[in-house]
N, CA, C and O of each residue as an XYZ file, in Angstrom:
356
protein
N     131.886     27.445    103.675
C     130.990     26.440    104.180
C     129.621     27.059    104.386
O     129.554     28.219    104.792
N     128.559     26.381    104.139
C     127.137     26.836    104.186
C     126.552     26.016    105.398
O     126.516     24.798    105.573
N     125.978     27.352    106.404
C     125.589     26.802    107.554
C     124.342     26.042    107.545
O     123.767     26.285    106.484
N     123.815     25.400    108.114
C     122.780     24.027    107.998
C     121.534     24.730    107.665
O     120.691     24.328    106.863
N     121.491     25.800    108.340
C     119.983     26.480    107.993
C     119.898     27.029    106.873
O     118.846     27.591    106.568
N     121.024     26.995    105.964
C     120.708     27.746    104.391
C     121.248     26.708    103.543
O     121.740     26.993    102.451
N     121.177     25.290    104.060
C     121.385     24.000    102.690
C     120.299     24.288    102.576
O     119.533     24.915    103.309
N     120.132     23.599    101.146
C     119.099     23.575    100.097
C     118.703     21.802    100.599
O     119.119     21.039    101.471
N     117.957     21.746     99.792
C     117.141     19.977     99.503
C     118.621     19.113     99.049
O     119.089     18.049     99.454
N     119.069     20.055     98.074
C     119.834     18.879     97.166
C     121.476     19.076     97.942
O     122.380     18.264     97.745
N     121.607     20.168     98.734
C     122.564     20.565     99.606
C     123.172     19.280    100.527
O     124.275     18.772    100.732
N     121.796     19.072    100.947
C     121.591     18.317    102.167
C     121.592     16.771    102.057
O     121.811     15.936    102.934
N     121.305     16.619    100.822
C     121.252     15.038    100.019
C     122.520     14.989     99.911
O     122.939     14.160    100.719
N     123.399     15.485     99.286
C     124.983     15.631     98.856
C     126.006     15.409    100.130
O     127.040     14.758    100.285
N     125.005     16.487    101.177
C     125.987     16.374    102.659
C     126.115     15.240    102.916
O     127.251     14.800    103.087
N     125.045     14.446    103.018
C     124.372     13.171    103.708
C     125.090     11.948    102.682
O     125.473     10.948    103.288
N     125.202     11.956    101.860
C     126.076     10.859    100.557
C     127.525     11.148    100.893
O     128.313     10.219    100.717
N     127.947     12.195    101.309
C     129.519     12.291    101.843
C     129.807     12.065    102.870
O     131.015     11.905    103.051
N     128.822     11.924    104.145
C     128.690     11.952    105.107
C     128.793     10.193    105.445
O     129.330      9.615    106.390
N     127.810      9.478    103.886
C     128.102      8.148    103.883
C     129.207      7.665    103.418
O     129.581      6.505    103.587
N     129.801      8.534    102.796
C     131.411      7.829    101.409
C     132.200      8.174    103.337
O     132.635      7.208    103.964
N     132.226      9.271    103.814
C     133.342      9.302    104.578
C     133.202      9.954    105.803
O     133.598     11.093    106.049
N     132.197      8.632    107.128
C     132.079      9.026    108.034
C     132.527     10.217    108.883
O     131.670     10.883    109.463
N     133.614     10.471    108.970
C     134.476     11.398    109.578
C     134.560     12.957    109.063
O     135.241     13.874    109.523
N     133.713     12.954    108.043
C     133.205     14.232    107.667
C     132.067     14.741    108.208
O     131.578     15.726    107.655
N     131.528     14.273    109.192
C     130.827     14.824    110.174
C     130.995     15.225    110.950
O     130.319     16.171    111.353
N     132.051     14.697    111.630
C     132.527     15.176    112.738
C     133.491     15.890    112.593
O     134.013     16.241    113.651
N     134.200     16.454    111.167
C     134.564     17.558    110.742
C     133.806     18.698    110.871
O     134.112     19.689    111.533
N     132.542     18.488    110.047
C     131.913     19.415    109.796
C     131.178     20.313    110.919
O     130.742     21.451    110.744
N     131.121     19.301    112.516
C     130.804     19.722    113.635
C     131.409     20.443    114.117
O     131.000     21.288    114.913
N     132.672     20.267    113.710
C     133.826     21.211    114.927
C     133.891     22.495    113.799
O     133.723     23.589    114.338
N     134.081     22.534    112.490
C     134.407     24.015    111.712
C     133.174     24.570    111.965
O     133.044     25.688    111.467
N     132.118     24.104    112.648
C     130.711     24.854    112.728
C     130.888     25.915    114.510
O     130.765     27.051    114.966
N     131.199     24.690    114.848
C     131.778     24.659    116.276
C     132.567     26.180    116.250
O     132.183     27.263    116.690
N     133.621     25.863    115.664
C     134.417     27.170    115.855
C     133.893     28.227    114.811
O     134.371     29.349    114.984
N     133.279     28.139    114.083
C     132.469     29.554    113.048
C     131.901     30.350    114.488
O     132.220     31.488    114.833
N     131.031     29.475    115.171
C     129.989     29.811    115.814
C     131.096     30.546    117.534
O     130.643     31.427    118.265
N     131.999     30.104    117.674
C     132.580     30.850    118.681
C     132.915     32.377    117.628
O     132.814     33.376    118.340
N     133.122     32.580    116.781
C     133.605     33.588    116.111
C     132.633     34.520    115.662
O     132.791     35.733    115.528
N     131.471     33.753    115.411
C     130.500     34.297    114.902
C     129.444     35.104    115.410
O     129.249     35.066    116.625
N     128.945     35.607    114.911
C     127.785     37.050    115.292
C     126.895     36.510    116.730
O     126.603     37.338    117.593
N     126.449     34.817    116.898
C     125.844     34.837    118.106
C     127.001     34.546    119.386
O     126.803     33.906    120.419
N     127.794     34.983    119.109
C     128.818     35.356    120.609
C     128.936     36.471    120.404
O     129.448     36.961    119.398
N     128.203     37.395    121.889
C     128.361     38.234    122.124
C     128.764     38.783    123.116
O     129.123     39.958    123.188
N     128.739     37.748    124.235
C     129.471     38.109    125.211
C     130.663     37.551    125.679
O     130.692     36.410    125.218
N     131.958     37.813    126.551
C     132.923     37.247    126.740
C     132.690     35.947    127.361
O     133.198     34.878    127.022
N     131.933     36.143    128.229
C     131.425     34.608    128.876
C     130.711     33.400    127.995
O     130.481     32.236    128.326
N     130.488     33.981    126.957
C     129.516     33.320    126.021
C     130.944     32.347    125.175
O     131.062     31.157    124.881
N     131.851     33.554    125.009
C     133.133     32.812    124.056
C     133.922     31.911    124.524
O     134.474     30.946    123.997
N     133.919     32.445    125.869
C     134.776     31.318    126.882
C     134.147     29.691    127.050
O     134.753     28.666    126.737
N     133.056     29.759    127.511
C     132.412     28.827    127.036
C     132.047     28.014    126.048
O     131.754     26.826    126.179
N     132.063     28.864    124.684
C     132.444     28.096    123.785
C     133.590     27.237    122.966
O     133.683     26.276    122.202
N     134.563     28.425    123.769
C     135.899     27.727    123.718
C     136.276     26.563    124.344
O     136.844     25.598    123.831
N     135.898     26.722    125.578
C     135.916     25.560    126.519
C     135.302     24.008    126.090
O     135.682     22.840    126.178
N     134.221     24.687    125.617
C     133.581     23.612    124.864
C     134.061     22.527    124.068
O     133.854     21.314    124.101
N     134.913     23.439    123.179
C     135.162     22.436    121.302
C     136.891     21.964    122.322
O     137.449     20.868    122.267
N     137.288     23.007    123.025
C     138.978     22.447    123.757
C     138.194     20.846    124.264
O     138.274     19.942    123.432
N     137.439     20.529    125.647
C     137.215     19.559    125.994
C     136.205     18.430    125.530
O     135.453     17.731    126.209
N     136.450     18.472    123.962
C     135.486     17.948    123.315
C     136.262     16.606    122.645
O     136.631     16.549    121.472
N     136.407     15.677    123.521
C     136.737     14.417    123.057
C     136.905     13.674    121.370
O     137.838     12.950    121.024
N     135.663     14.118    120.458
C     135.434     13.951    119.293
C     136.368     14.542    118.466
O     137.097     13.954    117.666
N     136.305     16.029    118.745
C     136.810     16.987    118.210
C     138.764     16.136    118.313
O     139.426     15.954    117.292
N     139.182     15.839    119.468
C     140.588     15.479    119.696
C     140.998     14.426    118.637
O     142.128     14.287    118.170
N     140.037     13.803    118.376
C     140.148     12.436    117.371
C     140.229     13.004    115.592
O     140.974     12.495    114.754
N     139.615     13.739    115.428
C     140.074     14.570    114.268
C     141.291     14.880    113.683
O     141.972     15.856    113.999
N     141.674     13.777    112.535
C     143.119     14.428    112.206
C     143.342     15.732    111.223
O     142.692     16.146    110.263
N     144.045     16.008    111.605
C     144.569     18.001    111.373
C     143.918     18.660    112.065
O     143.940     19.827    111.674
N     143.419     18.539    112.790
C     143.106     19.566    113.776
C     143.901     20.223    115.053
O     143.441     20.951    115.933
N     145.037     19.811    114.903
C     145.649     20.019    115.967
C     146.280     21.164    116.186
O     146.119     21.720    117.273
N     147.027     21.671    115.302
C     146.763     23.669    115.078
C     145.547     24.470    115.433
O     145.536     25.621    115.871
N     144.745     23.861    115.233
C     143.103     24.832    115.345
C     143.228     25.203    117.041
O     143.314     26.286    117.621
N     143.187     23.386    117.686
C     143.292     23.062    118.801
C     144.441     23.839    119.408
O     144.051     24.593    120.299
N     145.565     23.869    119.214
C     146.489     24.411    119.935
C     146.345     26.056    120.056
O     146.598     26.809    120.996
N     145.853     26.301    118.767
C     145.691     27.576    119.249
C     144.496     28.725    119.854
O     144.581     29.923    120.122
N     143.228     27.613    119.929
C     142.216     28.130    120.936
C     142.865     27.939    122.324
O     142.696     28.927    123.038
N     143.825     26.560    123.116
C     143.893     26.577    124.000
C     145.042     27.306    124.610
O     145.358     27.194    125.795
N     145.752     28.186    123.587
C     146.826     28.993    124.044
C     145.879     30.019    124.973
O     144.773     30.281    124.500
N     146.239     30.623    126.275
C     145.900     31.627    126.824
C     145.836     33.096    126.259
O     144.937     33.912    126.463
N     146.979     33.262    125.504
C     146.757     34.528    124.609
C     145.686     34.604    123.702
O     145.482     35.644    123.075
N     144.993     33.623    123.572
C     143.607     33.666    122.652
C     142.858     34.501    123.351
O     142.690     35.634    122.898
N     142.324     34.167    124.448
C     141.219     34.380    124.846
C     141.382     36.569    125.452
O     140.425     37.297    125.717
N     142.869     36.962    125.469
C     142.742     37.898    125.936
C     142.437     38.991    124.672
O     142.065     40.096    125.069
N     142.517     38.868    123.587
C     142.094     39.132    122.685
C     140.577     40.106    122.465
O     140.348     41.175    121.898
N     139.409     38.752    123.516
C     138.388     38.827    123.043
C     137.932     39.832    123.878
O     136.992     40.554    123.543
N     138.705     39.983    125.291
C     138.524     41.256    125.950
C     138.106     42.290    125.902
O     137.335     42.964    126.584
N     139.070     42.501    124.386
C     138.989     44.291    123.388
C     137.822     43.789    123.047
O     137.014     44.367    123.774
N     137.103     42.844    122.175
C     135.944     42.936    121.434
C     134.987     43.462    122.341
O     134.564     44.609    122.488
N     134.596     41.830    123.229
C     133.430     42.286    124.574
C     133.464     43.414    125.272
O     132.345     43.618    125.745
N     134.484     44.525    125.655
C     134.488     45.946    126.423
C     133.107     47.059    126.127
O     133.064     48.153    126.689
């Protein structure tokens, strides 16, 4: 997936025409951004991840998403988050 700041013109025309064929690909595309971005290079601190976790878990939209419910289950398992411990130390 190509993050929003490196679509192109014609990237972004294409997003936006799929975005019209099939509403709900937006609000796909929010939450796999959603969780890139807990994973990704601007979390750097543990408090930063928790929060972001917290975030996409109590995110109403995100719940309405079908197949997501693996993703979901397994940010809100507790063993996730001890994980990130080792990273942030």
């Amino acid at each position: 997936m190509t993050r929003e700041e490196k679509l192109t013109e014609e990237d972004r025309r294409h997003l936006n025409e799929a975005y019209r064929l099939c509403p709900q690909l937006r609000k796909l595309r929010c939450f796999v951004c959603d969780v890139y971005e807990l994973f990704g290079p601007t979390t750097k601190t543990h408090d930063v991840a928790k929060a972001r976790r917290e975030a996409i878990l109590q995110n109403q939209i995100y719940r309405e998403i079908k197949g997501r419910e693996k993703t979901l289950k397994l940010l809100s398992d507790d063993f996730f988050i001890y994980p990130l411990d080792a990273i942030f130390r």
